[in-house]
PLY file of the C-alpha trace (Angstrom):
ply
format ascii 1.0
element vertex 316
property float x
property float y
property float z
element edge 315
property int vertex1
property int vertex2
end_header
184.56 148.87 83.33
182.69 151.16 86.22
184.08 153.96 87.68
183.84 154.17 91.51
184.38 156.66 94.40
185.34 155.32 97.51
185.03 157.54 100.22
187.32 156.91 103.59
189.34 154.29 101.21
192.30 154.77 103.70
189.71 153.49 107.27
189.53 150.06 108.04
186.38 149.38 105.98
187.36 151.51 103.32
190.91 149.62 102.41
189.18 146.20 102.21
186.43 147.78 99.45
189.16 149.38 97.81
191.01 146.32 96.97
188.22 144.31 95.77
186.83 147.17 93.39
190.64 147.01 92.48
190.51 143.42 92.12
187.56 143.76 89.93
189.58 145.99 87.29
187.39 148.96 88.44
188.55 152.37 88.22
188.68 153.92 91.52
188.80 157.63 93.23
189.84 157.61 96.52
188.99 160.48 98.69
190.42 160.05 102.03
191.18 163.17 104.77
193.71 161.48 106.78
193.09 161.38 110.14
194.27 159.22 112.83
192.67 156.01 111.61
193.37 156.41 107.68
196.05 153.93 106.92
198.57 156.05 104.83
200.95 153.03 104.28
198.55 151.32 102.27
198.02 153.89 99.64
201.60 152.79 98.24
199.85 149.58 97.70
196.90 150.99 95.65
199.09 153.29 93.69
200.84 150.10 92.35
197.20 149.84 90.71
197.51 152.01 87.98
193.46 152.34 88.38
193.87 154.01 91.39
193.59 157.63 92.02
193.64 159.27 95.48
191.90 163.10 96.65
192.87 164.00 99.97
190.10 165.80 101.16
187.42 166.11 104.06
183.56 165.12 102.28
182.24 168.09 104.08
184.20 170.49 101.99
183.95 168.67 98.34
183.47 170.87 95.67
182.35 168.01 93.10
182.55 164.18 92.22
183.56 163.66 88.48
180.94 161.34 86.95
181.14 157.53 87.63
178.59 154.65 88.49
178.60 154.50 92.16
180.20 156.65 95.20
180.54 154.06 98.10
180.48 156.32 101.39
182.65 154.84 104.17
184.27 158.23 105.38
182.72 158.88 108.84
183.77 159.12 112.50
183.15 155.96 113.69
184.12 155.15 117.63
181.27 155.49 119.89
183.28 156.38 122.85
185.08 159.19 121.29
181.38 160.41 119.84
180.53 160.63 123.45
183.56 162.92 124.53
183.00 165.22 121.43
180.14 164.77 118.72
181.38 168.00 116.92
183.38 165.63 114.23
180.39 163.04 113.97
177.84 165.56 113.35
179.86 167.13 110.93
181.20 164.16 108.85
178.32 161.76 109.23
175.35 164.37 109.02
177.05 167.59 106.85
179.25 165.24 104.83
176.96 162.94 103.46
174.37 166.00 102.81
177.18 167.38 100.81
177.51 164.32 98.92
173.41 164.13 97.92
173.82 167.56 96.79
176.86 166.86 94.37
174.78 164.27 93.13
171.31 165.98 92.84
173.12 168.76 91.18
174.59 166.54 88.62
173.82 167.54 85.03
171.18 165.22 83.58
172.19 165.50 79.95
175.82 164.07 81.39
174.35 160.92 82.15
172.87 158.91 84.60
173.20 160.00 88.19
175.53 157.71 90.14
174.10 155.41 93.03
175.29 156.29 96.40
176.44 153.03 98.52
175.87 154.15 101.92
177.77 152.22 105.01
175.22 152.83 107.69
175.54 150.87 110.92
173.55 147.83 113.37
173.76 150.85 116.08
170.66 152.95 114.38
168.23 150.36 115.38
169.51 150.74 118.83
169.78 147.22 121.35
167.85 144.75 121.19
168.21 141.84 124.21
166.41 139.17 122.01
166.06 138.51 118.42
167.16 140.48 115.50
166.73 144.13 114.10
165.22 143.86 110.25
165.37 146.57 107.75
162.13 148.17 108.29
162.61 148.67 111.93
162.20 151.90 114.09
165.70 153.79 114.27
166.30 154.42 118.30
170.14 155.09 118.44
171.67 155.22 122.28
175.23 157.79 121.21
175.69 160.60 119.53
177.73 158.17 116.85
174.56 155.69 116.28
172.37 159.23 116.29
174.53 161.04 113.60
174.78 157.90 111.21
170.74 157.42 111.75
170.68 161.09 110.53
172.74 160.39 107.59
170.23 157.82 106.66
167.27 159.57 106.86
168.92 162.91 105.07
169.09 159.96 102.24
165.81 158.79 102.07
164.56 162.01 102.14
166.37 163.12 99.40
165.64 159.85 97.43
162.12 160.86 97.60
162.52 164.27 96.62
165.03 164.31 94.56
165.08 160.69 93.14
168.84 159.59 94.02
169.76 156.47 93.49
170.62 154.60 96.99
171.31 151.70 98.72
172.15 152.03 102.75
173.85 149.20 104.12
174.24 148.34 108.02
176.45 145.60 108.84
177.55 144.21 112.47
180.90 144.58 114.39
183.33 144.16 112.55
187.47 142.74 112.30
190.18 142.11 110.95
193.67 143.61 110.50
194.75 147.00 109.73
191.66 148.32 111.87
192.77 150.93 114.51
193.55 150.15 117.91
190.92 152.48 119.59
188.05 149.30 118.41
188.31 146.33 121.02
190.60 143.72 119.63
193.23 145.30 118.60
193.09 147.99 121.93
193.15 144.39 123.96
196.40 143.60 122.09
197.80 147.17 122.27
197.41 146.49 126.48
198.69 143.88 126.38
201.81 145.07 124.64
202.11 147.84 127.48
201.16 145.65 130.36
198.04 147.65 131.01
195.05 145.87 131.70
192.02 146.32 129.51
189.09 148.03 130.43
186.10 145.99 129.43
182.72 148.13 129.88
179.67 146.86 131.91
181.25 143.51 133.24
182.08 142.64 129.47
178.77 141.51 129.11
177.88 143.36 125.92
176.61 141.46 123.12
178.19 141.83 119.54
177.89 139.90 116.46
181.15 139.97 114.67
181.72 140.42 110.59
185.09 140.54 108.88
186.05 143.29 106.63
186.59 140.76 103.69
183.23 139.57 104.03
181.81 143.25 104.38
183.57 144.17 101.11
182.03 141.17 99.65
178.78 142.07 100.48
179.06 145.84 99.10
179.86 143.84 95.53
176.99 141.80 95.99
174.50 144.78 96.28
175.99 145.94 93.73
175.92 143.57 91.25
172.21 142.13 92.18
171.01 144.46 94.93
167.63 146.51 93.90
168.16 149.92 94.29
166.80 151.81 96.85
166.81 148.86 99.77
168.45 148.85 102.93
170.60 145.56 103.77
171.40 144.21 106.99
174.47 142.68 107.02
175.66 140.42 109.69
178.65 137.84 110.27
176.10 135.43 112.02
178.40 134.85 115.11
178.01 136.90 118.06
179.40 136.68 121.63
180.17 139.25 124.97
182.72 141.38 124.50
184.33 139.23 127.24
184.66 135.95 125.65
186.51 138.21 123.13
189.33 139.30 125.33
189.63 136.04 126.77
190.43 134.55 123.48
192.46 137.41 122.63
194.47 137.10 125.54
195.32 133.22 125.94
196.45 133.96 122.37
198.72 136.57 123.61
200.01 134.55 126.20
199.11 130.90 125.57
196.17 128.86 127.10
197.60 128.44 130.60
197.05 132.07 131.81
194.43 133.09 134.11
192.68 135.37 131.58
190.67 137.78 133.75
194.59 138.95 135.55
194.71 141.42 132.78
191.08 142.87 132.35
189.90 145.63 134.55
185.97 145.07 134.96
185.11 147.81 136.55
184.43 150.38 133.95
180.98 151.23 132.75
180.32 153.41 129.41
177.36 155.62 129.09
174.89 154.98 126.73
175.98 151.59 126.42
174.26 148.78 124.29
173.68 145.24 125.73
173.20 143.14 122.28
173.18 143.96 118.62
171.64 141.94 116.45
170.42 142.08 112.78
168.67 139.97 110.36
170.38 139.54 107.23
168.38 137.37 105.47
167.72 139.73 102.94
171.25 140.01 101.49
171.41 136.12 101.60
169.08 136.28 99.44
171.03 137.35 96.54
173.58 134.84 97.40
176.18 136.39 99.93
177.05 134.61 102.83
180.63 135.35 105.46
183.36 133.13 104.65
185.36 134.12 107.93
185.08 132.19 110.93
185.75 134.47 113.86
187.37 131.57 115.94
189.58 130.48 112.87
190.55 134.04 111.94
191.28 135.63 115.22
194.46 134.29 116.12
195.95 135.41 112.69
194.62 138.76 113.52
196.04 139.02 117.17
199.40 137.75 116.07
199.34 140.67 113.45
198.46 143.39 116.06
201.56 141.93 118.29
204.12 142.18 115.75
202.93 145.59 114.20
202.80 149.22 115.86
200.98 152.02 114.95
200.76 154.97 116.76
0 1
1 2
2 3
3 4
4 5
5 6
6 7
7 8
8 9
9 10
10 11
11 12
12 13
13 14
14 15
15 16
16 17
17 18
18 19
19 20
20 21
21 22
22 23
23 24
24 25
25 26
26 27
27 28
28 29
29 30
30 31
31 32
32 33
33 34
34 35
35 36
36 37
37 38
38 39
39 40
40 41
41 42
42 43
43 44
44 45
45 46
46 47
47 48
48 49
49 50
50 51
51 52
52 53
53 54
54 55
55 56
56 57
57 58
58 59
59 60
60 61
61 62
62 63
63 64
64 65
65 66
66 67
67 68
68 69
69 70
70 71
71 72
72 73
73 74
74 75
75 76
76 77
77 78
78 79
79 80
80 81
81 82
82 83
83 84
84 85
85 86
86 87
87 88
88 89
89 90
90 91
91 92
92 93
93 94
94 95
95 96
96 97
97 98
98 99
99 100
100 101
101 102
102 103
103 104
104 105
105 106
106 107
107 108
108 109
109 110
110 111
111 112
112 113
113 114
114 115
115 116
116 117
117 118
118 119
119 120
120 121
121 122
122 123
123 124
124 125
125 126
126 127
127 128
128 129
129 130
130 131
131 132
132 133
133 134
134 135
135 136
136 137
137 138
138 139
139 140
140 141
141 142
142 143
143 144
144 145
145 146
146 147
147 148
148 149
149 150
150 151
151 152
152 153
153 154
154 155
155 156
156 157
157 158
158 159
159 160
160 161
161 162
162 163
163 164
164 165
165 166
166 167
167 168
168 169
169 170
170 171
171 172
172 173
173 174
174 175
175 176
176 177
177 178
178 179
179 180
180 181
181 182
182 183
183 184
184 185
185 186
186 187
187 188
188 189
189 190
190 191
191 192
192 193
193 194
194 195
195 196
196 197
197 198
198 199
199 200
200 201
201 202
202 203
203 204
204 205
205 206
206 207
207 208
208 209
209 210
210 211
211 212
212 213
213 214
214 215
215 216
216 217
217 218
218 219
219 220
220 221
221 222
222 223
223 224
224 225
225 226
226 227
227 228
228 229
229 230
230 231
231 232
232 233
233 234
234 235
235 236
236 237
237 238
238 239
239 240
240 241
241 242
242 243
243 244
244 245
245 246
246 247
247 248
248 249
249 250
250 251
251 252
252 253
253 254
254 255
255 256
256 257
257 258
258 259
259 260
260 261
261 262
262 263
263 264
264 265
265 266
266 267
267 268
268 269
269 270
270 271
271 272
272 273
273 274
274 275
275 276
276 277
277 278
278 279
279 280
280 281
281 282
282 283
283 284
284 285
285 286
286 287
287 288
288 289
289 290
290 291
291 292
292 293
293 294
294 295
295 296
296 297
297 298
298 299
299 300
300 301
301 302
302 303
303 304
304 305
305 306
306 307
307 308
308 309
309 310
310 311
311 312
312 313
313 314
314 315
């Protein structure tokens, strides 16, 4: 049996990891702060687990981990337009939090026992856009937001430390992703929310935007799969393979919304543009194929299930 910390186990991410490592018969610490994205419904579902133990508390102001085998970080401020209102929360959570982390774990008695490996949910952003072909792993960082900047911070803080202070690591940087449960300030279910109130949505830059999209499910997959044959101390891209502009998104959001006979661009506002904008993301992945993960989800089979959900639930 391992014992596991899951950081942000309440975030979008974070509640998909949590069930698996559930699934798995894992005993697992949730540490959660509770802001506007945590999910608090759900943690009635994991305390029907009785593995399951929850810590509400920022990772910037932990005090100490109790020992286990791995702390999977997912707690961070994640939505880039929000880092480019106010960074003060991204620099704080992404940068100071995971610092705080390293040190709990560098100052982690050695006659205890081993130090626990840190899974680290990086992001596609630090590598900046890329108009044609894919990012790898040993690629320059060159974020374009204070969001893509802080979480490029985070990874360096743990590299450096790795080297200094020999932590255990691996940082992992998937694509876009979906699903349900997410929060509606991320684009599909915002569209939906619009939608709902008869507001038209604001797609940035024409909606030409590249993204490659990954669901959750398959994210949480691939955190198991670096953990149960990933060397330690790597960096994996991971990537759901299918990518497309943010417009050919909405569109299929919204003829799902409404059927196939409406005129899809009626309800998108294309006039907005977003500073520090990315065209196209793109990673290569092959590296975490190559322990044998590969996305189940098809994004074109999936996302009507998921739009349907967004309809019929609110959240404020």
């Amino acid at each position: 049996m391992k014992l596991v910390v899951v950081t942000g186990c309440l975030g979008f991410i974070g509640t998909y990891v949590t069930r698996q490592c559930l699934d798995r018969g894992w005993k697992v610490l949730g540490i959660d702060k509770c802001t506007h994205v945590s999910n608090l419904d759900l943690l009635e579902e994991f305390y029907k687990d009785s593995n399951f133990s929850f810590l509400k508390k920022d990772i910037a102001d932990l005090n100490g981990l109790p020992d286990c085998d791995y702390i999977i970080n997912l707690a961070a401020e994640s939505h880039v337009g929000n880092s480019i209102i106010n960074s003060d929360e991204f620099l704080s959570s992404n940068i100071l939090g995971v610092k705080k982390i390293l040190e709990i774990i560098r100052q982690k008695p050695a006659n205890v026992g081993d130090r626990p490996r840190l899974i680290h949910f990086s992001t596609d952003e630090v590598y900046g856009d890329i108009l044609n072909g894919q990012h790898k792993e040993t690629d320059l960082l060159h974020p374009s937001n204070p969001y893509s900047a802080a979480k490029a911070s985070a990874d360096m803080l743990i590299l450096a430390w790795a080297r200094t202070y020999e932590l255990t690591y691996n940082i992992l940087r998937p694509t876009n992703n979906y699903g349900k449960f997410q929060y509606h300030e991320k684009l599909i279910p915002l569209a939906v929310r619009c939608l709902q109130r008869n507001k038209k949505i604001r797609l940035h830059d024409e909606g030409n935007p590249i993204r490659t999209w990954l669901h959750a499910a398959d994210t949480a997959s691939a955190v198991m799969t670096v953990i149960d044959k990933g060397e330690p101390n790597e960096i994996y891209n991971i990537s759901g393979g299918f990518e497309q502009p943010n417009k050919e998104t909405v569109r299929k959001i919204v003829e799902r919304y409404f059927g196939d006979s409406v005129t899809w661009t009626d309800h998108v506002n294309f006039g907005y543009r977003r500073e520090g904008q990315d065209v196209r993301y793109s990673v290569d992945d092959s590296k975490i194929r190559q322990l044998g993960w590969e996305p189940q989800k098809v994004f074109d089979d999936e996302i009507a299930a998921i739009v349907d959900h967004y309809q019929n639930s609110f959240r404020w």
